[in-house]
Structure formats: structure tokens, C-alpha cells
VEXDREN-2710 file (C-alpha; in Angstrom, 1 decimal):
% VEXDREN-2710
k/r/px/py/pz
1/UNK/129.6/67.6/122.9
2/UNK/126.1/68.5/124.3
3/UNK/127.7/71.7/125.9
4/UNK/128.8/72.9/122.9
5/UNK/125.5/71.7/121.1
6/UNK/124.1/73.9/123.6
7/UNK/126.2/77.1/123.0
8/UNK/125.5/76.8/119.5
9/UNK/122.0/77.0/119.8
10/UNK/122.2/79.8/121.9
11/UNK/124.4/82.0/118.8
12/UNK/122.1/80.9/116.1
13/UNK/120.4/83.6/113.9
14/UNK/116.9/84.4/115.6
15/UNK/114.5/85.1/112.5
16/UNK/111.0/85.3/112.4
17/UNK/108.7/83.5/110.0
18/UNK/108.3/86.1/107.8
19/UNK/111.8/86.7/107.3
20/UNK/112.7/83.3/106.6
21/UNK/111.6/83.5/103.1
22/UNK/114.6/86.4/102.3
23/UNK/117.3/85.3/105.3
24/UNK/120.5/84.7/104.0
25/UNK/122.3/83.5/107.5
26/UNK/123.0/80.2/108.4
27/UNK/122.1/78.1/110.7
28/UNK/119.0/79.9/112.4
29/UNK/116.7/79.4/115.6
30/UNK/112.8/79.6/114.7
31/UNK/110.2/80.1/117.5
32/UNK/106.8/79.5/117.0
33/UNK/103.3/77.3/117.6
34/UNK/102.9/74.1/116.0
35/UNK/100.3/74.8/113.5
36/UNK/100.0/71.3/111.9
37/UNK/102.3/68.4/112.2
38/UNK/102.8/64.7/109.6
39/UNK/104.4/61.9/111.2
40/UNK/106.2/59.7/109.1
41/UNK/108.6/57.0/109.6
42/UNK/111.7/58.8/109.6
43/UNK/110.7/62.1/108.2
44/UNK/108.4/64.6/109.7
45/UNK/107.0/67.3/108.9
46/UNK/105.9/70.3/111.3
47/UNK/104.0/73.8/110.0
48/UNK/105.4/76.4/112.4
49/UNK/103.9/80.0/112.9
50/UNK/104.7/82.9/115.1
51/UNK/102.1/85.5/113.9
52/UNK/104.3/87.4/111.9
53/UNK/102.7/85.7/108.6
54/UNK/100.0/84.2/106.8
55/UNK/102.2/81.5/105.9
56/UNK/103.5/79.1/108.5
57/UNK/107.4/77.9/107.3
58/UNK/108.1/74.6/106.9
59/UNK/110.2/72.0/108.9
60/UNK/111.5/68.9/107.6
61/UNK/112.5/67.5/111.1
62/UNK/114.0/63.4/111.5
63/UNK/111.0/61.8/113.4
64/UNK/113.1/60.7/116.2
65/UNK/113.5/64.9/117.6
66/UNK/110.0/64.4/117.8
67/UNK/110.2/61.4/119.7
68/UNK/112.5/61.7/122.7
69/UNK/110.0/63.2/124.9
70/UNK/107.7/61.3/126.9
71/UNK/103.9/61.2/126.0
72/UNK/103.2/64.0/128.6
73/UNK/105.9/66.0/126.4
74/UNK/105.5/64.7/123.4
75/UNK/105.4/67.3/120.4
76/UNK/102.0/68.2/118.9
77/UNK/99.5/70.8/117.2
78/UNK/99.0/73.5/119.2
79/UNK/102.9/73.1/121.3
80/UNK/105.2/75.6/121.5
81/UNK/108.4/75.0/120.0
82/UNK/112.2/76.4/119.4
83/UNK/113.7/74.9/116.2
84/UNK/117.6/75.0/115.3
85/UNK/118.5/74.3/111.9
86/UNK/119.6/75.5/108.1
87/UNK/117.0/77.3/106.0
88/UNK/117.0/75.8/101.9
89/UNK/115.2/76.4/99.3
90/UNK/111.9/74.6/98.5
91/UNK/110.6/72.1/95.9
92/UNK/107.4/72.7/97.3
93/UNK/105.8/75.0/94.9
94/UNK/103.6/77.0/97.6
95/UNK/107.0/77.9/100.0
96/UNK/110.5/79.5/98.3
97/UNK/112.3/78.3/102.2
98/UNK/111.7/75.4/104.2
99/UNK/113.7/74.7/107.9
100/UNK/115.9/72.0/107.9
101/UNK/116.0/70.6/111.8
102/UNK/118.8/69.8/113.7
103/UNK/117.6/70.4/117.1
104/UNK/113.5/70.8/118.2
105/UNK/113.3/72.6/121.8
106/UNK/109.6/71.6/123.3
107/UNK/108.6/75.2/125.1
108/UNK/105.1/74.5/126.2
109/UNK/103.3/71.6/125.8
110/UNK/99.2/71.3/124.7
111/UNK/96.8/68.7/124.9
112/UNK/95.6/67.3/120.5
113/UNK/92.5/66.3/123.1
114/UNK/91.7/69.4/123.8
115/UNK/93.3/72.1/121.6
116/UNK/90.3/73.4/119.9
117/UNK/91.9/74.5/116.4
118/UNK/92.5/71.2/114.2
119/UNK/94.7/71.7/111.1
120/UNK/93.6/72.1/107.7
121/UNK/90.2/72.9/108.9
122/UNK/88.0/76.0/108.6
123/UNK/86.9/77.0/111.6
124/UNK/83.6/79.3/111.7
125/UNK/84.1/83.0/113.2
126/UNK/81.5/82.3/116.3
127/UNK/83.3/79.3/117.2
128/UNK/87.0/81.1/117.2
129/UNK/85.3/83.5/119.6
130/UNK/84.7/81.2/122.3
131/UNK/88.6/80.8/122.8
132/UNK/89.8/84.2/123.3
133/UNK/93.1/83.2/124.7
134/UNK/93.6/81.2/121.4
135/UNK/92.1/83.1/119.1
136/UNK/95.1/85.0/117.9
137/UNK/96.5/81.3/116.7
138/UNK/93.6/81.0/114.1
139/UNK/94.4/82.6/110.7
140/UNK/91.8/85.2/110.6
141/UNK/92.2/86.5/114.0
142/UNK/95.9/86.8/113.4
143/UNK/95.7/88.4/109.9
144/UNK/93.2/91.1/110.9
145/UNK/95.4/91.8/114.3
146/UNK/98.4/92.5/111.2
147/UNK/96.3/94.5/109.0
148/UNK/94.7/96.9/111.8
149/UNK/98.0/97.3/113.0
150/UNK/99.9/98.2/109.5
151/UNK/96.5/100.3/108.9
152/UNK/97.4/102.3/112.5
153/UNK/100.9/102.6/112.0
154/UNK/100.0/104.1/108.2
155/UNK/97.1/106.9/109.3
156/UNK/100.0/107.9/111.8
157/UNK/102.4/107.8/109.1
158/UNK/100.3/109.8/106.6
159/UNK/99.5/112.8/109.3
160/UNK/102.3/112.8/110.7
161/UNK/104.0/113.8/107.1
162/UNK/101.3/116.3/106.6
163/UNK/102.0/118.0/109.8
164/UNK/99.6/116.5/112.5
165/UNK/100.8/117.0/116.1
166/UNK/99.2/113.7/118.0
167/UNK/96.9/114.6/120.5
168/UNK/96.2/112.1/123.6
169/UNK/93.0/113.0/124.4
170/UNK/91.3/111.9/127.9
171/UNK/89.1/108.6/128.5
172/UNK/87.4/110.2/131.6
173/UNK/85.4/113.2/130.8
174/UNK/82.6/115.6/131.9
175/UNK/81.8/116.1/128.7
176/UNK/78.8/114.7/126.8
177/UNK/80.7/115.4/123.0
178/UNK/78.3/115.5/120.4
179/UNK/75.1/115.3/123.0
180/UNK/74.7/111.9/122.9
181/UNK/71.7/110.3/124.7
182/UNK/73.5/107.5/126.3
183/UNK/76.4/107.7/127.8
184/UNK/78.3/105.2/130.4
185/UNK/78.9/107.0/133.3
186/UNK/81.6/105.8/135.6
187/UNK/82.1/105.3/139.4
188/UNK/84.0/103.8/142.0
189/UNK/82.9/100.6/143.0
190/UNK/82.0/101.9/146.9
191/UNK/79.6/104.5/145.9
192/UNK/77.1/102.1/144.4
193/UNK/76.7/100.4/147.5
194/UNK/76.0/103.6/149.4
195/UNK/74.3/106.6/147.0
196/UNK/71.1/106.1/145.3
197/UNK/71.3/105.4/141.9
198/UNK/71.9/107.8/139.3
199/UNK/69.0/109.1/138.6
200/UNK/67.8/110.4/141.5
201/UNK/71.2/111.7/143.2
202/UNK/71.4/115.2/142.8
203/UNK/74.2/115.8/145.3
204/UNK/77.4/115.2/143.6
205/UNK/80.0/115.9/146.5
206/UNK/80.2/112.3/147.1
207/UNK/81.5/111.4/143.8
208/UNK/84.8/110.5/143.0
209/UNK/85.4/113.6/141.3
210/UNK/82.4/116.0/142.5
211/UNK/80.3/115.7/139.3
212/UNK/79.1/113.4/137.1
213/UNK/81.8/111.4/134.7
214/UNK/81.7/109.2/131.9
215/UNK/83.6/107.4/129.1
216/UNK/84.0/109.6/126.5
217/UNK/82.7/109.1/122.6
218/UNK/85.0/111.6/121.1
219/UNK/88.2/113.5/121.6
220/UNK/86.7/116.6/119.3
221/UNK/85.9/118.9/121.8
222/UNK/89.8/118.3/123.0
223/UNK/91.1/118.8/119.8
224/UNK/89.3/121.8/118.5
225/UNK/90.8/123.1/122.0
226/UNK/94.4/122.3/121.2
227/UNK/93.8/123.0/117.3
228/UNK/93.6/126.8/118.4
229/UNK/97.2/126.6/119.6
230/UNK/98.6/123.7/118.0
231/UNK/97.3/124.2/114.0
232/UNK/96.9/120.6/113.3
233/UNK/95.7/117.4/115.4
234/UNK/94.4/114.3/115.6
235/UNK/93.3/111.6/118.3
236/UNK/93.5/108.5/118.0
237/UNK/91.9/106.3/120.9
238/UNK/88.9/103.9/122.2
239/UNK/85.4/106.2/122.2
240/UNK/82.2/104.6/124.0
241/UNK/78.8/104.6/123.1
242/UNK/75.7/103.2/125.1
243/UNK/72.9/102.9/122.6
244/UNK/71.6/99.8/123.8
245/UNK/71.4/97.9/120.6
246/UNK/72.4/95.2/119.2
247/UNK/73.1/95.7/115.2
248/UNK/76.2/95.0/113.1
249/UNK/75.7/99.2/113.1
250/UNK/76.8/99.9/116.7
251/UNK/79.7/99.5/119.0
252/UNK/79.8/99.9/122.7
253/UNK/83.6/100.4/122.8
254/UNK/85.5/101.0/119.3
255/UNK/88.8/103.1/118.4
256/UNK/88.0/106.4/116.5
257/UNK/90.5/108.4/114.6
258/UNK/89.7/112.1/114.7
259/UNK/91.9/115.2/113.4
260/UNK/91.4/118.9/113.4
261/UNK/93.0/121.8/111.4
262/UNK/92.8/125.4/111.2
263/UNK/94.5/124.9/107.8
264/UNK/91.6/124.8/105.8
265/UNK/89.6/127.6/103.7
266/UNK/87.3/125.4/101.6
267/UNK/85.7/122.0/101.7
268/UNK/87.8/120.8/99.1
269/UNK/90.6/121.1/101.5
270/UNK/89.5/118.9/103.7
271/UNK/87.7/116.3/101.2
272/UNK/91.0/116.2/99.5
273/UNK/93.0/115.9/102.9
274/UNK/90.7/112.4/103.7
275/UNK/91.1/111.3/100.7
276/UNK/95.1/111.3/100.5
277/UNK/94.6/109.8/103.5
278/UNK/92.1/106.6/102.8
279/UNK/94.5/106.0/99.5
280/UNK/98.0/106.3/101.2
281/UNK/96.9/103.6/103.5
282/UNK/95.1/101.1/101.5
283/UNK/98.2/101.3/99.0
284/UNK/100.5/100.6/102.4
285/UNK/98.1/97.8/103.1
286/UNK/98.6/96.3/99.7
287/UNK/102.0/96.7/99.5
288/UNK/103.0/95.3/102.7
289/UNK/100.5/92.8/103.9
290/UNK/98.8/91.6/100.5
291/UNK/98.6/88.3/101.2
292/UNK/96.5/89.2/103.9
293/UNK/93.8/91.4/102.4
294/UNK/94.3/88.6/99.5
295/UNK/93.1/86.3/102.6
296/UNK/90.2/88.1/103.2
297/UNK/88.9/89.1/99.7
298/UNK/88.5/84.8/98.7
299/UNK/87.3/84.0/102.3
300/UNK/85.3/86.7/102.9
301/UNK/84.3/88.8/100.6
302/UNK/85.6/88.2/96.9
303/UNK/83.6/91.7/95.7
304/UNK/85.5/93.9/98.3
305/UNK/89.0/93.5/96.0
306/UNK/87.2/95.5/93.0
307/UNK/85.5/98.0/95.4
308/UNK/89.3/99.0/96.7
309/UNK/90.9/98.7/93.2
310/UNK/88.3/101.3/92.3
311/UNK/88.9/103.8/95.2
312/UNK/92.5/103.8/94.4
313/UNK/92.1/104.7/90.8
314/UNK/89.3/107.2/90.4
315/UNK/88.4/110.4/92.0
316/UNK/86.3/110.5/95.1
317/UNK/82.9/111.7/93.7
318/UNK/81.5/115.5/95.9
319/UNK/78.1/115.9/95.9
320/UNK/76.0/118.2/98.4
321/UNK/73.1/117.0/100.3
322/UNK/70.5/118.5/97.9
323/UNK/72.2/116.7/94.8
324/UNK/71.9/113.7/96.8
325/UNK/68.5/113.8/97.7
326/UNK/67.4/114.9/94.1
327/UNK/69.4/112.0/92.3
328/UNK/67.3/110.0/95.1
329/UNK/64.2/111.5/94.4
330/UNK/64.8/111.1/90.3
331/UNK/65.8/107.3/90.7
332/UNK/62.7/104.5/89.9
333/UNK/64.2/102.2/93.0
334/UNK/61.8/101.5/95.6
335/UNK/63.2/102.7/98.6
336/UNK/61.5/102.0/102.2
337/UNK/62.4/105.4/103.2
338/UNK/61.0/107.9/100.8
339/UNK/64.0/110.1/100.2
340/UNK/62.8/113.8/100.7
341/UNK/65.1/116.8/101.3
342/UNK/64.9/117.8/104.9
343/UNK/65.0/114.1/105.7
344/UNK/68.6/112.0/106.8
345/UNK/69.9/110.0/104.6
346/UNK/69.8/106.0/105.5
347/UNK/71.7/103.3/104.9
348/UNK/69.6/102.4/101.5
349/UNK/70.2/105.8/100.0
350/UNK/73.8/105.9/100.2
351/UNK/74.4/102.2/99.0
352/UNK/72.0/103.9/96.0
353/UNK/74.5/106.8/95.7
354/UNK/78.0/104.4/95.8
355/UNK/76.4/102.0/93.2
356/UNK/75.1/104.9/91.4
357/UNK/78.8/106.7/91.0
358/UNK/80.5/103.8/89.9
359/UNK/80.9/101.8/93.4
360/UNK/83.2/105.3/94.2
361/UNK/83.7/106.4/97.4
362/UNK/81.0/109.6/98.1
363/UNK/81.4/112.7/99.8
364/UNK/78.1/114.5/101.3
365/UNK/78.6/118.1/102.3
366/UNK/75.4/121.5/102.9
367/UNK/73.7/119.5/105.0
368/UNK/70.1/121.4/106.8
369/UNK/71.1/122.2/109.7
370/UNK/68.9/120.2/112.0
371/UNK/70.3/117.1/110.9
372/UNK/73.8/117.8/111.8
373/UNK/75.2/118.9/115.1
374/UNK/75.7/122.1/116.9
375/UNK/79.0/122.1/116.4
376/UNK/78.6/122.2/112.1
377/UNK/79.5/125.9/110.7
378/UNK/76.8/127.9/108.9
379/UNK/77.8/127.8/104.7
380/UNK/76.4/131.2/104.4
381/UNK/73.9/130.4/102.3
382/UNK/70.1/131.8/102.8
383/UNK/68.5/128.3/103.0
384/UNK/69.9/127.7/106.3
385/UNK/72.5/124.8/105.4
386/UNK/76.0/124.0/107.1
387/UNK/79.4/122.9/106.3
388/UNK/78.9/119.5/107.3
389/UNK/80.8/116.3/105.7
390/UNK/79.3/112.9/105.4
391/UNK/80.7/110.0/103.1
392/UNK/80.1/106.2/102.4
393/UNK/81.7/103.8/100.3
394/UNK/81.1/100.5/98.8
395/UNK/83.0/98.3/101.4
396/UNK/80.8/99.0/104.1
397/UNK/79.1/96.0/104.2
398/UNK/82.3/93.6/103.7
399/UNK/83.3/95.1/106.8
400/UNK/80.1/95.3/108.9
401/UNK/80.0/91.8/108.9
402/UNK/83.9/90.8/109.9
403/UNK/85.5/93.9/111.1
404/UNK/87.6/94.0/108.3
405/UNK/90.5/96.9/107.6
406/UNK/88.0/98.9/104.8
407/UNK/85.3/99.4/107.3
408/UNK/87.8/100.2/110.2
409/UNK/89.9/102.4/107.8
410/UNK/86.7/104.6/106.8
411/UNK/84.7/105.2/109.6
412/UNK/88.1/105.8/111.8
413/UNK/89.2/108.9/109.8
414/UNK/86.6/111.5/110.5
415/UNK/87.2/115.8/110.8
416/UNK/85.5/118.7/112.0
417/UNK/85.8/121.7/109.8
418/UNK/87.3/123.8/112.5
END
């Protein structure tokens, strides 16, 4: 009898918690952690999730498959687990499914002492960071890690369609994209314990590669290159910056998504091209992982939801620089940067221009020219201005503050009018 107990369990239906909701098959195998666990008498209860889901599934186990492991093995929050058993419908009005057990497999075992996630509590963001190898277990960690993916997998989608070829751009680099200040410059281990430092070694030949090196912050250069041959790309990969500072405004290491064309003959063509771009995947998002960016909107930041609701529906507002600056100039705000053409705009002045559009997304463009870089076209016109493309939106500082998919969605797309 246990052989063929055995063999059964081995042909049951492998689903994952997010598909037991619509699985039709029966019986099926669950795998999963033990998110929280309610002993009774001869019930018990287990909440098991795999990451696939915001909600954990339910399993209505007999206590004694809990019990016939020794206290060294015995089944708690935090364990890994197999369960074998027959999916029915709920009564419970928060789950459509719940997992009747017949068989609970311990997989790995874990200390209630010591596992730092207790269930049913909220646990604050700088406390889930100081368990990195656990981290992914916690709700928020896991629902980001879903939405930055299904984000990824859309911008791919969405250029893809429109023609993109996908350009895989190098880490290492002589190039200083941009001309950035800082820059981290990179080295085999040996020669710092021989050459003297940076600075003052002139004489490269005993570098790894003969000349200086460094981590890049952008794959432009590479794609304008390839552009010239290829019509259409984009990269998509980690950039590094070493400003040394320590704002909620800079990253030392973040993933930047960058695309070039020789496709367009107007600014509109490339205002309109981001902005297919930002809606096609905040509609994916919505679609497919709602109840995650539901998540984040009542934990987080409630506002956000109306800010996206509004980018979807309306017209991204184009403004040039000088309009900007003169709706600045006009408004009776107090600002503590006076707002004066000639001048960049900060962080004040374009929350001023969002809220002042209707909390829509804002396109920049004619910037002077020594604000931008060397890289931004001339327009043509006699004031000395260039084809330069700047925009902010209303989410920013949802994001700022916990990473969340709006922030990483708009400040990943960015293009170069080629």
C-alpha cells in the first residue's frame, strides 16, 4: 500500500498556486513555504505560498499529517512543504479553491524560534532588508519581484512588436557615456597591490586591458552605433553611477532601458513612440498582476491608483522648455529655486507642471543647449536650443520611496533622438 501511495504521489498534477484557483485536475501536488499555520484538534489549517501569488491557497490538512514528525521535523511557519490532495471549492469568502490534504511531504525544515517573518504581521521595509535570503518570502518583496518582471517582459513585448532589434550592450567600457564625473573604474584585484593608485598612474600597460576601464552608465553610445545599421534598438541592462550620495534620487547600480531609431522625423514621433510604450505596459500590469499593484496602492501609496488611472486615459501633455519656464514664472507658488529660462528645471518645478496639467504625465522638449548634453541635436532655431526630451509624471514620488513598478517603468524608458 505505501508503494503505491508513493507512485501516486509521484503522477499527481503539479500546479502552482496561482493556478489553483482555475485547475480543473484532480488530485494535485502543491509545493510551497508554509506561510501561516492553525492547529486544531483534528483539523489544521496551513497557508501555503510559492511566489507565484499574492494569495497563499489554503489547506485543510487532519492534524495528525502534521504530527508524525518528530519535534526536530515537526511542520511550521517558514518549512518547506509538498502537499498531495483534491482542490474544492471554498466557503471561505476571500478564496474560490482551497487544498484538501491527503498526504503533507516536510522538504525543509525551519526554526518558529528564529524565522524572522511571523504571520499575520506587518513587517516594516528596513527590517525585511536585514534578511536578504528571506526576503523574497515577505509579501512585498515577492510582489514587486512579479511586477518588475511582468513590467520587463511587457517593454520587451511592446518593442519588440514595433520593430526593436535587442541590443546587448557591454558592462565593461572605455567609454565615459554622457561625461559623467564619476565613474567606477574597474581592475583586477593584483594591480592594486602593486600600481599606485589611480590618480597618479599614467602608464597604463600594466592594466588588464592597457587603458583605463569602467562600469558603464549607458549603452547609448553602443546603440546609436548599431542604430546606423540596424534601424531600431534598444538595451536593456544594469548602468552604474558613482555620485557619491546618498538621496532617494540616485542609484549606484540600477537597470536602464534605452532605445534608438533612425525612424523618426519629428518630436512627435518619438513622444508618441514613449508614450504607447508607458500605456501598453501599465495596462499589462493591470491586467495580469492587479492584485498586486492593488497591494501596493492601500499599503503604500493609496494616491498612486488615480495618478495611473489618469495617464491611461488622457493625452500626455507637450510643452517646450520656454513654455515651461513661463507657466513657472507666471505661477504665485513660492518656489526655492526661482524658475528663470536659462536655468534647469528642479524637482519643485516639474511636480508644479504635473499638478498644474491635471496630475498628466509631461513632456519637455527645445531645451538651451548648455543644459543638455553634447550628444542633443541643434532644432534649427536662432536662439540656440536643441532637440532634447525630458518628462515627469506624478508617480515619482510613490516610487522614490519603495521602488515601486511606476517609478521603474518611467525612468527605465529613455531615447536619444538619433
Amino acid at each position: 500500500l505505501a508503494h503505491a501511495m508513493s507512485r501516486l504521489r509521484r503522477c499527481l498534477h503539479f500546479v502552482r498556486v496561482c493556478e489553483a484557483g482555475r485547475q480543473k485536475e484532480n488530485p494535485v501536488s502543491v509545493k510551497g513555504w508554509v506561510k501561516a499555520l492553525r492547529r486544531q484538534k483534528d483539523i489544521s489549517f496551513l497557508e501555503i505560498n510559492d511566489g507565484s501569488s499574492l494569495k497563499n491557497i489554503q489547506v485543510v490538512a487532519p492534524t495528525e499529517l502534521l504530527e508524525n514528525n518528530s519535534d526536530e521535523k515537526k511542520i511550521n511557519t517558514g518549512c518547506s512543504v509538498k502537499v498531495s490532495g483534491t482542490l474544492v471549492p471554498s466557503s471561505h469568502a476571500r478564496q474560490s479553491t482551497e487544498l484538501q490534504a491527503d498526504d503533507i511531504t516536510l522538504v525543509g525544515t525551519c526554526s518558529p524560534v528564529d524565522y524572522p517573518f511571523k504571520a499575520k504581521k506587518h513587517h516594516p521595509l528596513d527590517y525585511i532588508r536585514r534578511y536578504p535570503h528571506l526576503r523574497a518570502r515577505t509579501t512585498s518583496f515577492a510582489s514587486l519581484l512579479r511586477i518588475r518582471n511582468a513590467a520587463a517582459m511587457a517593454l520587451h513585448s511592446f518593442y519588440q512588436a514595433e520593430g526593436y532589434i535587442w541590443l546587448h550592450s557591454p558592462i565593461l567600457t572605455t567609454n565615459n557615456c554622457e561625461e559623467l564625473g564619476d565613474l567606477f573604474q574597474v581592475e583586477r584585484e593584483s594591480y592594486f597591490q602593486t600600481a599606485l593608485p589611480f590618480a597618479e598612474n599614467t602608464n597604463h600597460s600594466s592594466q588588464f586591458f592597457g587603458l583605463p576601464t569602467y562600469l558603464t552608465v549607458s549603452g547609448q553610445l553602443h546603440a546609436e552605433m548599431i542604430a546606423c545599421g540596424m534601424t531600431s534598438v534598444y538595451t536593456f541592462g544594469p548602468t552604474f553611477r558613482a555620485e557619491k550620495s546618498q538621496t532617494r534620487r540616485h542609484l549606484a547600480e540600477f537597470w536602464m532601458f534605452e532605445a534608438e531609431s533612425c525612424n523618426f522625423e519629428a518630436m512627435d514621433d518619438l513622444t508618441q513612440v514613449i508614450e504607447k510604450s508607458i500605456k501598453w505596459t501599465l495596462e499589462h500590469l493591470l491586467d495580469k498582476f492587479a492584485e498586486d499593484i492593488h497591494y501596493f496602492h492601500t499599503t503604500f501609496s493609496p494616491e498612486a491608483q488615480a495618478h495611473i488611472q489618469t495617464a491611461l486615459k488622457t493625452d500626455f501633455v507637450r510643452m517646450s522648455y520656454s513654455e515651461a519656464v513661463a507657466l513657472l514664472e507666471q505661477s504665485s507658488q513660492i518656489f526655492q529655486f526661482k524658475p528663470e529660462w536659462g536655468a534647469d528645471l528642479q524637482s519643485e518645478h516639474e511636480r508644479y507642471l504635473v499638478e498644474h496639467c491635471g496630475n498628466v504625465p509631461v513632456f519637455v522638449t527645445d531645451f538651451p543647449t548648455q543644459l543638455k548634453p553634447f550628444y542633443a541635436r541643434d532644432n534649427g532655431d536662432s536662439t540656440v536650443r536643441v532637440l532634447f526630451l525630458d518628462w515627469r509624471c506624478h508617480a515619482v514620488s510613490f516610487a522614490k520611496r519603495y521602488s515601486s513598478v511606476s517609478q521603474w517603468i518611467i525612468h527605465s524608458v529613455l531615447f536619444a533622438v538619433t
